[in-house]
N, CA, C and O of each residue as an XYZ file, in Angstrom:
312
protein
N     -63.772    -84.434    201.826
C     -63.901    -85.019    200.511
C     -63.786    -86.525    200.643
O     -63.175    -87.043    201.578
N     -64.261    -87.069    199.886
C     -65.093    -88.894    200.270
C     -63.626    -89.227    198.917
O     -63.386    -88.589    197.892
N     -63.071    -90.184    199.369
C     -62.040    -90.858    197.830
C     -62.873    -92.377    197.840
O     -63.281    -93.105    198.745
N     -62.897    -92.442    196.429
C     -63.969    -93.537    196.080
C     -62.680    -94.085    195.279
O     -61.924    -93.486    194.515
N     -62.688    -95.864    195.855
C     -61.520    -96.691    194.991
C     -62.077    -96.819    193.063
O     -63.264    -97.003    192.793
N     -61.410    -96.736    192.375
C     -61.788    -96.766    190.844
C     -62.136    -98.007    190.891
O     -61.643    -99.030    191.367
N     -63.627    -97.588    189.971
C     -64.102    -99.200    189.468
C     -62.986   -100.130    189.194
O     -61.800    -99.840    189.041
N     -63.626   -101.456    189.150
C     -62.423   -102.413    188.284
C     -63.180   -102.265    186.702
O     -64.321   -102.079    186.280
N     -61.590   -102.500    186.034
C     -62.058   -101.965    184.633
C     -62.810   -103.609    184.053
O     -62.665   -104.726    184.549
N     -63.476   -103.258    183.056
C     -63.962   -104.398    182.627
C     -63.260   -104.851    181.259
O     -63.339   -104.142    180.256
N     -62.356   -106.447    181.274
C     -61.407   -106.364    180.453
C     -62.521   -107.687    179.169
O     -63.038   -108.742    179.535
N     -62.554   -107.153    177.890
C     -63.148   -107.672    176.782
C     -62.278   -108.928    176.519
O     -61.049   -109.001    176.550
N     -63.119   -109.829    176.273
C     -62.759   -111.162    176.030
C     -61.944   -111.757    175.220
O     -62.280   -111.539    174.056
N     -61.025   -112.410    175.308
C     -60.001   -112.450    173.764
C     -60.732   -113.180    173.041
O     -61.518   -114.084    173.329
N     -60.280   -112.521    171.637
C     -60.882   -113.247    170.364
C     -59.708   -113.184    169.391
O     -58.899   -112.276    169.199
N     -59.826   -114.378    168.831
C     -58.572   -114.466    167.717
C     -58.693   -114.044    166.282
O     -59.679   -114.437    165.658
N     -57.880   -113.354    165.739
C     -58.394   -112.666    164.255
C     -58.838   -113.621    163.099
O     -57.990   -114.443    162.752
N     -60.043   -113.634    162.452
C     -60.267   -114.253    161.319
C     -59.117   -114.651    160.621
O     -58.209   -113.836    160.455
N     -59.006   -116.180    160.046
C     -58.286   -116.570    159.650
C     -58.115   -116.227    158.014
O     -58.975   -116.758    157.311
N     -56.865   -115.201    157.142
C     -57.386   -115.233    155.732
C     -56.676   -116.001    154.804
O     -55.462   -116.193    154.747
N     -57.637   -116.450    154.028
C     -57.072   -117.532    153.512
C     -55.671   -117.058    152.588
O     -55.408   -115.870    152.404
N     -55.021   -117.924    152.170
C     -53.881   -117.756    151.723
C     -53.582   -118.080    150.368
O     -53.334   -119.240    150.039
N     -53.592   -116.766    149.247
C     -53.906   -117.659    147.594
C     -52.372   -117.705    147.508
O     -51.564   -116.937    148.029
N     -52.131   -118.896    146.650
C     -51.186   -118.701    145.867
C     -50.253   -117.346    145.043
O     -50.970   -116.641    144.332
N     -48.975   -117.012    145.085
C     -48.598   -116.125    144.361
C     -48.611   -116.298    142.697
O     -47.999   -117.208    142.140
N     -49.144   -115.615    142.215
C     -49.066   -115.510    140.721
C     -47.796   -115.196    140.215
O     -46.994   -114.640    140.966
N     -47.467   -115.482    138.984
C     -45.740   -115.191    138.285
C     -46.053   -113.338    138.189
O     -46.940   -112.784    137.539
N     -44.854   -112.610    139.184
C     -44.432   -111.859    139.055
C     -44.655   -110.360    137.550
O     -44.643   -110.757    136.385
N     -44.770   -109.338    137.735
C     -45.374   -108.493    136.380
C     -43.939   -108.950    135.647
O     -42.883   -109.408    136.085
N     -44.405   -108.612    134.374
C     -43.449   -108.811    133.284
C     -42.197   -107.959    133.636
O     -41.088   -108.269    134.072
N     -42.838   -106.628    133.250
C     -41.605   -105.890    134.098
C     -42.046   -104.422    134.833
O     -43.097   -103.803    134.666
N     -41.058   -104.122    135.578
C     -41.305   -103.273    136.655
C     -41.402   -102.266    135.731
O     -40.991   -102.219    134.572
N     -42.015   -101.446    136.412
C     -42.256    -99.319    135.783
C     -41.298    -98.951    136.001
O     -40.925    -99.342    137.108
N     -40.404    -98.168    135.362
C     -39.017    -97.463    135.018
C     -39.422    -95.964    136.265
O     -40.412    -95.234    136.298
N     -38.159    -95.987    137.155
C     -38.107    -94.670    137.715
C     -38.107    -93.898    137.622
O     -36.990    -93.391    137.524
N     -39.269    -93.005    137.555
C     -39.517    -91.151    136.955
C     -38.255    -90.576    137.169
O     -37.716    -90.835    138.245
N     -37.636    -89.808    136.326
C     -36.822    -88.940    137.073
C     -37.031    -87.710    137.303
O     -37.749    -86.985    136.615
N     -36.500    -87.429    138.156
C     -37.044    -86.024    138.961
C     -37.045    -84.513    137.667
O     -35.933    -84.336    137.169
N     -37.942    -83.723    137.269
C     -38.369    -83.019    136.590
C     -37.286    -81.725    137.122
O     -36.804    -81.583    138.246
N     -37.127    -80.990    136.084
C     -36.110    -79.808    136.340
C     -36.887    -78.837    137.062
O     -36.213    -78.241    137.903
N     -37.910    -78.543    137.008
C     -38.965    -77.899    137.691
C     -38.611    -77.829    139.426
O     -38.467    -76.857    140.167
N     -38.536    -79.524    139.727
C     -38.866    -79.685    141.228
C     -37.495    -79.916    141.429
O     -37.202    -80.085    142.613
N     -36.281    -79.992    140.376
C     -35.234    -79.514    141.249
C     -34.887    -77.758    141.130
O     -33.965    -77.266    141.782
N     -35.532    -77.151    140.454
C     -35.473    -75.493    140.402
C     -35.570    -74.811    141.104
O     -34.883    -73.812    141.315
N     -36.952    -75.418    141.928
C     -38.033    -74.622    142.698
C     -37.273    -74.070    144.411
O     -37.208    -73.023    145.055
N     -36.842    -75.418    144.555
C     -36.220    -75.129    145.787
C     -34.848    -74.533    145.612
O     -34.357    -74.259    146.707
N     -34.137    -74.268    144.680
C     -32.858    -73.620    144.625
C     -33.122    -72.050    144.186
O     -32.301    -71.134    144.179
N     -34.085    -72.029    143.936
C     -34.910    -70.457    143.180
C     -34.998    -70.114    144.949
O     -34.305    -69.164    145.312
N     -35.735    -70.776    145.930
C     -36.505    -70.123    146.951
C     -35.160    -70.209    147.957
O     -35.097    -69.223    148.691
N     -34.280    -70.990    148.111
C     -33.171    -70.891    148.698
C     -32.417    -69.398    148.359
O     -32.052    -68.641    149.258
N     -32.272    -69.150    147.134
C     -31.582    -68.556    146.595
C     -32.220    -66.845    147.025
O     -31.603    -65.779    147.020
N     -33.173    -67.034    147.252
C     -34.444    -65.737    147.256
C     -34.920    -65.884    148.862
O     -35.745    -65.149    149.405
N     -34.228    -66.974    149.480
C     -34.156    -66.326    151.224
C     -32.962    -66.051    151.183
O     -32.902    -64.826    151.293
N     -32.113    -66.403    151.103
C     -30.796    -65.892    151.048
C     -30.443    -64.308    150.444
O     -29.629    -63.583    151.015
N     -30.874    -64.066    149.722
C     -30.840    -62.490    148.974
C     -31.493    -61.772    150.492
O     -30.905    -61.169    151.390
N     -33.022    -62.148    150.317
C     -33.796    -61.508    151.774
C     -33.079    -61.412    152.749
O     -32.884    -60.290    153.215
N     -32.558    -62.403    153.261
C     -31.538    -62.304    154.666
C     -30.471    -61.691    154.639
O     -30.063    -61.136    155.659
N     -29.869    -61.656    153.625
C     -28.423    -60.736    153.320
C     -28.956    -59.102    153.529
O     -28.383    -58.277    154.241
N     -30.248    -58.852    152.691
C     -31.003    -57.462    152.794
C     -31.197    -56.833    153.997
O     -30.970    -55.683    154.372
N     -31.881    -58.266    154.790
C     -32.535    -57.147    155.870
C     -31.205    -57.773    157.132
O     -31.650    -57.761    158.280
N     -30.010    -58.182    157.039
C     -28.757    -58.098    158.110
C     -28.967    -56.592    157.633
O     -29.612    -55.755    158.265
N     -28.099    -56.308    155.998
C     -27.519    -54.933    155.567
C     -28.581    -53.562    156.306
O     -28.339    -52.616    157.055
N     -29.598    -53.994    155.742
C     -30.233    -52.828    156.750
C     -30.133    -52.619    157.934
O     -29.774    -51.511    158.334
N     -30.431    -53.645    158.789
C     -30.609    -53.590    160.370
C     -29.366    -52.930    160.958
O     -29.367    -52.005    161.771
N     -28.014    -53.707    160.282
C     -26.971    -52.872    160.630
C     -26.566    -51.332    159.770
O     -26.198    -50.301    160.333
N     -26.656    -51.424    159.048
C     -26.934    -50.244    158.483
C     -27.626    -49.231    157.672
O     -27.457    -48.041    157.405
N     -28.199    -49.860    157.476
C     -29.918    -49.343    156.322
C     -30.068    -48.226    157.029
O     -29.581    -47.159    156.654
N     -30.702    -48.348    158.038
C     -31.555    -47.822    158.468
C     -31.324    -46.339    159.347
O     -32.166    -45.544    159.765
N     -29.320    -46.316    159.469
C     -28.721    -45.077    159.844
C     -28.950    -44.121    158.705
O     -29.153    -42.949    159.022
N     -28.949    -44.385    157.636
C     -28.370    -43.476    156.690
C     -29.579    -42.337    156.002
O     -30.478    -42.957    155.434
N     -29.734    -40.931    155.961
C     -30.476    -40.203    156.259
C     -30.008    -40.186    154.072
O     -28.968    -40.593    153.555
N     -31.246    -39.564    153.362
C     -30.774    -38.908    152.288
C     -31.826    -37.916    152.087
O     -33.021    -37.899    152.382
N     -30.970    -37.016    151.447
C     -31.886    -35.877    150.699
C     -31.602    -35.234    149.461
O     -30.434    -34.952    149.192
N     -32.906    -34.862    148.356
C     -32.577    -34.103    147.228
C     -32.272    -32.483    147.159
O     -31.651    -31.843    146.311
N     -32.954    -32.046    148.393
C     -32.966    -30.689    148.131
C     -31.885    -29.843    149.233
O     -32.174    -28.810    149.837
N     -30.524    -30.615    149.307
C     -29.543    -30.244    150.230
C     -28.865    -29.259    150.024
O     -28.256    -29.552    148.995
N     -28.494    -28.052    150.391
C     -27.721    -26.946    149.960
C     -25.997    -27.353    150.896
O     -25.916    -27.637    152.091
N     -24.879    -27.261    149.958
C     -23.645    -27.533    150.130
C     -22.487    -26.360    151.021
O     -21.302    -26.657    151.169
């Protein structure tokens, strides 16, 4: 097998970034937009789905450890 030295890379010429011009700042907005506050919705949502993995996970521990022993029947004679 032949090893061939890597080209030399070909390095692009520096160029300096367009200069942009610089306006003046204008007087500031009158006044700022008031901070939304967070909607009961989007604090619900995630305490609903917390709340509803948590149920799920409690379910399927209870089964795994024991769900799944327990045999039932209706038509059992005593």
């Amino acid at each position: 097998a032949e090893v061939r030295p890597f080209p030399n890379a070909k390095v692009a010429p520096a160029t300096e970034a367009p200069e942009v011009p610089v306006q003046p700042v204008s007087s500031p907005p009158a006044e700022a937009p008031a901070k939304k506050k967070r909607s009961v919705r989007s604090f619900l949502l995630p305490v609903i789905g917390a709340a509803l993995l948590g149920a799920g996970a409690w379910y399927g521990y209870d089964y795994w450890t024991t769900g799944r022993f327990m045999i039932s029947t209706d038509d059992a004679y005593v």
